[in-house]
Legacy VTK file of the C-alpha trace (Angstrom):
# vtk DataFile Version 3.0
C-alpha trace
ASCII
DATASET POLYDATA
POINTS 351 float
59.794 44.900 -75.450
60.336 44.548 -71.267
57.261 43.825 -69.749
56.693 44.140 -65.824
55.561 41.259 -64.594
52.418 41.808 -62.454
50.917 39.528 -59.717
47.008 41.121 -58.886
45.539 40.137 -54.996
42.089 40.041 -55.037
39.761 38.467 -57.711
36.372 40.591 -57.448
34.814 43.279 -59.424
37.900 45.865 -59.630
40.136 42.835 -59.300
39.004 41.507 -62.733
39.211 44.853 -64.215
43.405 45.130 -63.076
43.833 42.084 -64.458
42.292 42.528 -67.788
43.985 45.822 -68.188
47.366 44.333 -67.509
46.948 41.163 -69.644
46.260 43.797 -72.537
48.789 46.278 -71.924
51.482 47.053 -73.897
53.909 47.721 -71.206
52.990 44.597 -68.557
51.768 41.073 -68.370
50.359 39.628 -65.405
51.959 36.454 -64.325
50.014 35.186 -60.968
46.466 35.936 -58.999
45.640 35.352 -55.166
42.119 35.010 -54.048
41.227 33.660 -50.519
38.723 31.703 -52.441
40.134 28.411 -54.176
37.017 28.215 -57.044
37.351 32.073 -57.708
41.272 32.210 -58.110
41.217 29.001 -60.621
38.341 30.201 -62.425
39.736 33.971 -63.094
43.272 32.657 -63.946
41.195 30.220 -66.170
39.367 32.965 -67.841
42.576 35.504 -68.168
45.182 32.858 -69.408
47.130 33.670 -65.919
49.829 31.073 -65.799
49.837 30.806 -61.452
46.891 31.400 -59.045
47.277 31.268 -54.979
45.006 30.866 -52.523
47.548 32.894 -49.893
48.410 36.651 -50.550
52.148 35.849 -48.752
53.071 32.969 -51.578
52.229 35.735 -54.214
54.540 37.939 -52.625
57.110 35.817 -52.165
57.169 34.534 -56.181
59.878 35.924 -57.261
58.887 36.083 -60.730
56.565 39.053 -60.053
57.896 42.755 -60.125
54.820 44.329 -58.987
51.687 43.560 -57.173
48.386 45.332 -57.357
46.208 45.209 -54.121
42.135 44.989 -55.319
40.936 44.049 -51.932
39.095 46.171 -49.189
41.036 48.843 -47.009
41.049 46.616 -44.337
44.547 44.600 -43.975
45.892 45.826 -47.069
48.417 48.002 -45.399
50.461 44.907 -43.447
50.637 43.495 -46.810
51.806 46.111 -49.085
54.492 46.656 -46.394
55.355 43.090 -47.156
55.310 43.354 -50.405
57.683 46.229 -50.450
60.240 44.703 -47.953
60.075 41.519 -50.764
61.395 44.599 -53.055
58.268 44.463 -55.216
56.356 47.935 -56.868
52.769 48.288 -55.914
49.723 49.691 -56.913
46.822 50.231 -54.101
43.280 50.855 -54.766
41.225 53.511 -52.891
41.687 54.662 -50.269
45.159 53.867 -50.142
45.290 53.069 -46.271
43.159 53.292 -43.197
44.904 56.529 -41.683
48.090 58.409 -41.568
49.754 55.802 -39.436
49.363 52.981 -42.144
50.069 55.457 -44.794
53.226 56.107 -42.814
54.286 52.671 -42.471
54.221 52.221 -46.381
56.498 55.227 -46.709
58.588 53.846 -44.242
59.045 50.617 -46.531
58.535 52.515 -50.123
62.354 53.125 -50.468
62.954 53.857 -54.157
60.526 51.184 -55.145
57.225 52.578 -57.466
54.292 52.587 -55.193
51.237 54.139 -56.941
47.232 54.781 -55.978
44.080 54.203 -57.954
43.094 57.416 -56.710
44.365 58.951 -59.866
41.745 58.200 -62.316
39.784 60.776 -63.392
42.828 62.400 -64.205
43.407 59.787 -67.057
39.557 61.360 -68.470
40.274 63.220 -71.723
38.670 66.144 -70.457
41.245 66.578 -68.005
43.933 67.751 -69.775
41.905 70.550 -71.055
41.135 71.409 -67.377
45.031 71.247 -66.743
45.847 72.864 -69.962
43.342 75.972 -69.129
45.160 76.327 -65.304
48.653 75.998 -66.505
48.303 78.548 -68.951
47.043 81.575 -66.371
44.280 82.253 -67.936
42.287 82.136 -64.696
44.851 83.823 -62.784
45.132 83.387 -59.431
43.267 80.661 -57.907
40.921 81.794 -55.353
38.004 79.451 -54.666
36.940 75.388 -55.677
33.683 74.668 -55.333
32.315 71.468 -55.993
28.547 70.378 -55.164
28.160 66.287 -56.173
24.828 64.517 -55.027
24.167 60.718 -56.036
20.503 60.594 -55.719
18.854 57.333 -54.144
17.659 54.761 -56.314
15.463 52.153 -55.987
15.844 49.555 -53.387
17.859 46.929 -53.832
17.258 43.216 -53.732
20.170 42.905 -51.550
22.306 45.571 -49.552
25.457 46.507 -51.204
28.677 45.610 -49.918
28.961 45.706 -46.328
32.726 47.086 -46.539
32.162 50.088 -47.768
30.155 52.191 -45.216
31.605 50.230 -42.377
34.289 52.534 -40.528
36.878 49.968 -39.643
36.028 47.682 -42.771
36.932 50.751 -45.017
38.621 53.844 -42.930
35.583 56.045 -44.023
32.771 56.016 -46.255
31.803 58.353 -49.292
34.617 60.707 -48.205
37.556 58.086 -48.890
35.487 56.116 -51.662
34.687 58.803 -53.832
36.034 62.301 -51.744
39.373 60.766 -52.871
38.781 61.042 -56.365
37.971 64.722 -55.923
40.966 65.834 -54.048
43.365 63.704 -56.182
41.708 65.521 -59.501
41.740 69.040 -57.820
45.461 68.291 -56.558
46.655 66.751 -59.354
45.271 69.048 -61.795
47.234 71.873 -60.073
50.286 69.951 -60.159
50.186 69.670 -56.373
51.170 72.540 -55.213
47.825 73.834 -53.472
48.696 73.630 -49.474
45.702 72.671 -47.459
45.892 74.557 -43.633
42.921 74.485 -41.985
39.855 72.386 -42.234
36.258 72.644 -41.266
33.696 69.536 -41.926
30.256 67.847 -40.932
29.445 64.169 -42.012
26.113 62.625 -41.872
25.718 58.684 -42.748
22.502 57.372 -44.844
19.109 58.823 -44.499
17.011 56.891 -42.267
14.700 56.403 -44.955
17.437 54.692 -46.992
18.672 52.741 -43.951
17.144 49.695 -45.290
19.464 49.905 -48.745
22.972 49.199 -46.969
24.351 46.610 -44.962
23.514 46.834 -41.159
25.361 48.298 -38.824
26.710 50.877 -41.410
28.416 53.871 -39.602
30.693 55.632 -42.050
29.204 58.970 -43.975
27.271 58.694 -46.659
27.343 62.911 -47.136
29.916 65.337 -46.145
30.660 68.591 -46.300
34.234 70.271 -45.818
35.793 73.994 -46.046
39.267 73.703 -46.286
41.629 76.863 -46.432
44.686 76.870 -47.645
48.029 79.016 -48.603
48.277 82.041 -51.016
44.429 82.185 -49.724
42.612 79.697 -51.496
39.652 78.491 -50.244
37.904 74.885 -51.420
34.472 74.034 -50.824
33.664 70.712 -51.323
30.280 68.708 -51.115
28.993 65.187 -51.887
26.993 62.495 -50.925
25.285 59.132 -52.201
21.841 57.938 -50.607
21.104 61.190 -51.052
17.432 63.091 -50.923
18.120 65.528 -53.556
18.070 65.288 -57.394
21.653 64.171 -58.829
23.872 67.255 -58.874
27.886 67.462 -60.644
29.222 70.330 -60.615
32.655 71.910 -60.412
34.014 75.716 -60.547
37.666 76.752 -60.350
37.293 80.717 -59.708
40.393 82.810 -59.729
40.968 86.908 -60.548
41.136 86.565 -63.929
38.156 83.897 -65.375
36.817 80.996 -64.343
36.241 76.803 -65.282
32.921 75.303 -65.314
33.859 71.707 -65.237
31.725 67.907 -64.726
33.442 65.052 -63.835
30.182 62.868 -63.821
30.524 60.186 -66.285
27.934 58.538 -68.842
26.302 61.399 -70.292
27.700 64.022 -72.296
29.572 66.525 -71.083
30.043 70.602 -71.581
33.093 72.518 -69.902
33.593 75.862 -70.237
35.483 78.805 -69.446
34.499 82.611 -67.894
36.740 85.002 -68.991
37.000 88.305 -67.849
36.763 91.649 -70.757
37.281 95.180 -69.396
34.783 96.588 -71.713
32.455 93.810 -71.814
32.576 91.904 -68.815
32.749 88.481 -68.607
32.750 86.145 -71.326
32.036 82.390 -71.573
33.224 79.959 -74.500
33.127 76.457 -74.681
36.563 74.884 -74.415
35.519 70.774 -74.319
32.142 68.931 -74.812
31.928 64.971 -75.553
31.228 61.854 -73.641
34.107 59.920 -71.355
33.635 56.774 -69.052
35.391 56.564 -65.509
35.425 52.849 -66.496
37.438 53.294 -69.716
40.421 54.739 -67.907
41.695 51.523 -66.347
44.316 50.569 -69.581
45.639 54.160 -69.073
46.169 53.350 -65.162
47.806 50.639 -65.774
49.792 51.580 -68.468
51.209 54.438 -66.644
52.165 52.495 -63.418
53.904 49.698 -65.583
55.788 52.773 -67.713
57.103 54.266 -64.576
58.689 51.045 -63.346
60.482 50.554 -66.786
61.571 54.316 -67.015
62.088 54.934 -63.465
59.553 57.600 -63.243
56.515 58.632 -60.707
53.021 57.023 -61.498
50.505 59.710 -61.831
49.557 59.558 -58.392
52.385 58.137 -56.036
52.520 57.659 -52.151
54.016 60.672 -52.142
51.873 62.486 -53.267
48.894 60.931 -51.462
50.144 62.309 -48.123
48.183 65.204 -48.892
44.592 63.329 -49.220
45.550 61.210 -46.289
46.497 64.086 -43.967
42.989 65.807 -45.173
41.213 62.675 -44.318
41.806 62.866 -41.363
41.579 66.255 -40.560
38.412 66.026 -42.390
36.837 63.543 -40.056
38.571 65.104 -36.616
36.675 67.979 -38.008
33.559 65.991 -38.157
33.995 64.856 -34.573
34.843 67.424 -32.535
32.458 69.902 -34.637
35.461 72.704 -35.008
38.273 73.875 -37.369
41.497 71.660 -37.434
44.981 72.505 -38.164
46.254 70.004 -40.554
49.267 68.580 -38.905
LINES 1 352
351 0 1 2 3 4 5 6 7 8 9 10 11 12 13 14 15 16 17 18 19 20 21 22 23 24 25 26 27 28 29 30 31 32 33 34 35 36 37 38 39 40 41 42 43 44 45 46 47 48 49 50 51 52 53 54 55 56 57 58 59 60 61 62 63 64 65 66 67 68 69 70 71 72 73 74 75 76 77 78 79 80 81 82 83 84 85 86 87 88 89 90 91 92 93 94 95 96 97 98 99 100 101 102 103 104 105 106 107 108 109 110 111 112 113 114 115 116 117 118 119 120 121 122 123 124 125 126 127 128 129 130 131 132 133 134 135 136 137 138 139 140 141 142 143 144 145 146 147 148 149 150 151 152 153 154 155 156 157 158 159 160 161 162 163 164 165 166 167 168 169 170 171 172 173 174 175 176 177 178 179 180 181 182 183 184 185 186 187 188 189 190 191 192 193 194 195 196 197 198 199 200 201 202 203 204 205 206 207 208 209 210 211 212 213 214 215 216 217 218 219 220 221 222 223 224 225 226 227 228 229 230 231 232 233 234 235 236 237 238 239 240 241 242 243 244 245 246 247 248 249 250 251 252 253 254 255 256 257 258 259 260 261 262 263 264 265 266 267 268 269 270 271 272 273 274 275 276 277 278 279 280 281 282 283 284 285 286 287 288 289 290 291 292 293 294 295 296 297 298 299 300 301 302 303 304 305 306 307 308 309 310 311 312 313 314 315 316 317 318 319 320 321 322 323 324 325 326 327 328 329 330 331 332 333 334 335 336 337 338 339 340 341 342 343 344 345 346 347 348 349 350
């Protein structure tokens, strides 16, 4: 069987996890590593059987023995590099978020040509649950879509020994903070899941970064948001109102509603413990009605074979990935409304 021969850049936690998912997949095999650091690089090819290591993201991209490169590093600089990798006529895959702002994002469409370029943003799609939740909305049985509402709070736990990473809730480490780090998995699920054909006009947002009695748990000088809150209205009068933070003050909260004229879906996208979806149906005589439709247990960190898989399988059979760049244009184009929004305090018109 073909096999797409995969070169990964960057050797950390989600690095690891690309590469171990494309050593074991069916449809790939990965064929070279880059790490900036020497020991790392040697000791994960070492530990993964990976025939070529580099120390220098450009002599990955210019092996000509790999047909697609995954990019596990930090927002920052990924773009310039992607870009290259394109131009070198290679398929990518880019974690979240998959650029800084629209004007990276545009660059990589600029070099994308026919070439499969995917994003990580996509997982929670690969959940079992969610093609019950897809199943339920293509069938009608909510009817018209009217309102999302999603309330997600990531309590605060204890402190830890040491801050977490300082990329992540660093604005020009990362291009945002909870919004693009987990926000993204929320709008690719709710996009996705309605085959992307919801049309976001007009959003209205507020951001707030950590607590200052949790200011001690992140790296300093942290400036990105660590809770936001958005209203976004959009065509056919749908209106999505979305809500989450980390660091937060309040109990953990997961919760997601899809409400349209005809029933509605009680959905959870939390992972760990076990989950109940289930649907509201409406009954002239007898009101509304709820059954169960899905209950079980699912891992976000089981998914990664099926993310892989899928980006490998649409390079062989000249398909999309589940999420492509093209589609992303719609998250990216939020994401910044989203935190325009934030800044000037009033409604923006997505551009």
């Amino acid at each position: 069987m073909e096999k797409v021969k995969l070169g990964v850049v960057g050797c950390g936690v989600m690095g690891k996890k690309h590469i171990e998912a494309g050593v074991n997949c069916p449809s790939s095999t990965v064929v070279a590593i880059a790490d900036l650091y020497e020991e790392t690089a040697k000791s994960v090819a070492k530990q993964f059987n990976v025939p070529k290591y580099y120390t220098k993201v450009e002599d990955l991209l210019n092996d000509k023995n790999v047909d697609a490169v995954i990019f596990a590093f930090p927002t920052v600089g990924r773009a310039p590099l992607a870009v290259q990798a394109l131009k070198n006529e290679k398929h990518i895959l880019l974690e979240k978020p998959a650029a800084m702002n629209m004007g990276e994002y545009m660059q990589l469409m600029n070099a994308k040509g026919k070439l499969v370029a995917g994003c990580c943003s996509s997982r929670p799609r690969f959940l079992p649950s969610s093609a019950v939740v897809t199943d339920i909305i293509k069938s009608g049985a909510l009817g018209n879509i009217r309102t999302v509402y999603c309330r997600c709070h990531g309590a605060c736990g204890k402190k830890p020994d040491k801050p977490r990473p300082e990329w992540r809730l660093k604005k020009s480490l990362n291009g945002g903070g909870i919004l693009v780090n987990w926000g993204v998995y929320d709008l690719d699920y709710l996009l996705g899941l309605t085959g992307w054909k919801l049309t976001p006009k007009t959003v209205l947002a507020r951001t707030w970064t950590v607590p200052q009695v949790y200011a001690s748990h992140i790296a300093p000088g942290s400036d990105a948001d660590t809770h936001y809150m958005v209203m976004i209205m959009c065509e056919n009068n749908i209106v999505l109102s979305i809500e989450r933070s980390e660091y937060a003050t309040a109990h953990k909260q997961d919760a997601w509603q899809i409400v349209g004229d005809k029933g509605a879906l009680n959905a959870i996208m939390d992972s760990g413990a076990e989950k109940v979806f289930t649907v509201d149906l409406s009954d002239e005589q007898n009101g509304t009605q709820q059954k169960e439709i899905w209950r079980g247990k699912e891992s976000a960190g089981a998914v990664m074979p099926d993310l892989i898989k899928d980006f490998a399988d649409a390079i062989l059979e000249g398909k999309q990935p589940r999420t492509s760049l093209d589609n992303y244009i719609t998250i990216q184009k939020l994401f910044d409304a989203i935190y325009e929004s934030a800044e000037k305090k009033c409604a923006v018109e997505l551009k």
